[in-house]
N, C-alpha and C positions, 0 to 999 in steps of 0.2 A: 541420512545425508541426501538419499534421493528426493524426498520431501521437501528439504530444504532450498535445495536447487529449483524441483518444480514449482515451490513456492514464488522465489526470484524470479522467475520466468512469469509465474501469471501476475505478479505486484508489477511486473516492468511493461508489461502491455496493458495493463489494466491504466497504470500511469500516461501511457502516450494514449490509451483511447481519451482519458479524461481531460488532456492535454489539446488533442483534436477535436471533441464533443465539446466544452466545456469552455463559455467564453472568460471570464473571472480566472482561469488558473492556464497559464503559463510556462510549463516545465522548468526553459530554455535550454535543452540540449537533451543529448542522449547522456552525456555525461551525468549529468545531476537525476536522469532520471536513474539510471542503473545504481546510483548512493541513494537514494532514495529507497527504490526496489528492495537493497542487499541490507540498509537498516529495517526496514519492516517487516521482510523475510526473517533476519536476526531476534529479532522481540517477538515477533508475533509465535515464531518456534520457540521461542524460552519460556512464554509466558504460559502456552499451550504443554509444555513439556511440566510447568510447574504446577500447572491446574489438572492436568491429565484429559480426558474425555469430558468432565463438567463442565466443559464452557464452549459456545459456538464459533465455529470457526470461521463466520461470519460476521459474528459480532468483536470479537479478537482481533481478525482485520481492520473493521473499522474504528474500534477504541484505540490500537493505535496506530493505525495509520493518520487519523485526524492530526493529533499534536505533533507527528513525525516530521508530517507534511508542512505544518505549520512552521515550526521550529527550522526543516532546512529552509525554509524561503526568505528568512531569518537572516539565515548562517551564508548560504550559498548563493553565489552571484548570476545574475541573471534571470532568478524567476521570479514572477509578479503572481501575486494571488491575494483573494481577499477571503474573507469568512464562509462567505456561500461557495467561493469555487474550493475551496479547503473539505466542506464536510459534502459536496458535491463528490471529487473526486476518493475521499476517503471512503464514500458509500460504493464509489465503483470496484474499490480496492477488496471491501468487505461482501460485497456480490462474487468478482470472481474469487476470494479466497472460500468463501461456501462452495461453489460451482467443482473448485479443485478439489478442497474435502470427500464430496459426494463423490470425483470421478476417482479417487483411488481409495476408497470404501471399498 
């Protein structure tokens, strides 16, 4: 459970740096970032839960954070994003979800 939380926490700043750094991607709002965050937190813990320790918790993040992101900008009103700001901000997603990994190792 604490994992998971910590998770949300670094997907939802990793989101608004990408959001502030990142001309191409758009959030618009905390609201959509925090849906955002709490889906990628959701999959990226299931996917990791089903794989067990064989897979990076870096590369997890970014596989799917990419389509997540993609798909809410899709679904959710308000945010602009194109290809490069997509696999732009889904690398930042997959940096700090590595960063998190290492720090509760």
């Amino acid at each position: 459970m604490w994992r998971l939380l910590i998770r949300f926490v670094f997907s939802a700043m990793a989101l608004l740096c990408a959001g502030l750094l990142i001309p191409d991607f758009r959030p618009g709002g905390l609201t959509v970032i925090f849906l955002d965050a709490i889906l990628i937190a959701l999959v990226v813990q299931f996917i990791q839960s089903l794989l067990g320790r064989g897979v990076s918790p870096g590369l997890a993040g970014f596989i799917v954070s990419a389509p997540l992101i993609y798909l809410s900008g899709a679904v959710l009103p308000g945010m602009r994003l194109n290809l490069t700001g997509v696999l732009l901000s889904a690398l930042i997603i997959g940096a700090a979800d590595a960063f998190m990994a290492e720090m509760l190792r």
